[in-house]
C-alpha positions in Angstrom: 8.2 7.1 -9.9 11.5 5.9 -7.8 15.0 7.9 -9.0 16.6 5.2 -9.6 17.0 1.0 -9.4 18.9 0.6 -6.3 19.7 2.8 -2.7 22.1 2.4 -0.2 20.4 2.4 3.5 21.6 0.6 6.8 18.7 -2.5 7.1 20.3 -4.2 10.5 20.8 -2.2 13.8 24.5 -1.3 14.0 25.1 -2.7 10.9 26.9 -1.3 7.5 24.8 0.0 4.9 23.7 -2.4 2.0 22.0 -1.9 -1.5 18.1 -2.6 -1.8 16.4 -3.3 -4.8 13.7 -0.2 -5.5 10.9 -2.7 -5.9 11.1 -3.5 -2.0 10.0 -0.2 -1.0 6.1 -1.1 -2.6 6.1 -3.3 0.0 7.9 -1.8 2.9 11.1 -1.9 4.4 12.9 -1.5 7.8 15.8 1.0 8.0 17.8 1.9 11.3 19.7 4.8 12.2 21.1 6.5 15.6 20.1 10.3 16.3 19.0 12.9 18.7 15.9 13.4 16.5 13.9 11.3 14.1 14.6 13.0 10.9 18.8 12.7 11.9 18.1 8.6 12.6 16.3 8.5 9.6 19.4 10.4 7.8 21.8 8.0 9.4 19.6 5.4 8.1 19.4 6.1 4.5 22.1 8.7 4.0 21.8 11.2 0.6 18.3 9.2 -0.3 16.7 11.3 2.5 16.4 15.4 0.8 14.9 17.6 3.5 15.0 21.4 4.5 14.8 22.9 8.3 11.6 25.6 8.1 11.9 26.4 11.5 14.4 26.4 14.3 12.1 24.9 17.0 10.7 22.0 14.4 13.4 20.8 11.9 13.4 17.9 9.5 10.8 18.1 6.8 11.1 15.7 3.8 11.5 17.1 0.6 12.2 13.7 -0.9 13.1 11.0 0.1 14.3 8.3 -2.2 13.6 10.3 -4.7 10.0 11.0 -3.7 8.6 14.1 -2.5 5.1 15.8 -2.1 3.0 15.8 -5.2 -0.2 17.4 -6.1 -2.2 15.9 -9.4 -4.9 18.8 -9.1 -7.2 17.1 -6.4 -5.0 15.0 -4.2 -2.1 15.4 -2.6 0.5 12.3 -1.9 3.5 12.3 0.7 5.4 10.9 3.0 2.5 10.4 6.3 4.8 9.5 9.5 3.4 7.7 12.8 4.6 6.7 16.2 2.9 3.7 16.8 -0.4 4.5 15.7 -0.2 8.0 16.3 -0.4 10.1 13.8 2.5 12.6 13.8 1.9 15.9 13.5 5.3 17.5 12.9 7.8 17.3 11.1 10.8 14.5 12.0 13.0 17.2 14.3 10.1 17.3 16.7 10.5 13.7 17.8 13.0 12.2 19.6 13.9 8.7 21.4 15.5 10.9 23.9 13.5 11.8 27.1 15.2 15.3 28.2 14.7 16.8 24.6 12.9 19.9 25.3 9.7 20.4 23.5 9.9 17.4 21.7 8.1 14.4 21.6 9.1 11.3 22.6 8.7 7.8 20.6 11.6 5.0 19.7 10.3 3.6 16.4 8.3 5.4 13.5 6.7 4.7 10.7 6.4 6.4 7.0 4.1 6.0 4.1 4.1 7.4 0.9 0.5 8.0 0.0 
């Protein structure tokens, strides 16, 4: 279950952060944040709500939790945070992807996409 009632994230490009209600994130939000990597936009985007760990120098950013989520296992399934480009599935962690073209060794995409399933 969510940490708490309310989070602080930036929901208008350029804009000041605001408070959301918890119950919008069941049915999705839109977040913006400026960085030379996915996982920093999405940290510019929703500040302390985003926990996450680098566990590798070349691919940074996983997600330990965000908004108070993180990877669970009930015995048989596993739920966490998916991410997609598009309709690409991604399959590294947030560090590896960048809006910037001259990254090296990353991959390159201006928008993404998380579910927590």
């Amino acid at each position: 279950s969510l940490s708490t009632s309310t989070f602080t994230v930036k929901t208008v490009a350029g804009g000041p952060a605001s408070s959301i209600d918890s119950s919008a994130l069941y049915t999705g939000i839109t977040v913006y944040g400026y960085g030379s990597n996915a996982y920093a936009a999405l940290y510019d985007a929703v500040g302390t709500n985003l926990v996450g760990a680098n566990y590798s120098a070349t691919y940074n950013g996983w997600i330990d939790t965000l908004f108070g989520l993180g990877t669970y296992f009930d015995g048989v399934n596993y739920t966490y945070w998916s991410q997609t480009a598009g309709s690409t599935y991604m399959s590294f962690s947030l560090g590896a992807y960048s809006p910037l073209s001259n990254v090296p060794g990353g991959f390159t995409a201006t928008g993404y996409s998380l579910v927590y399933a």
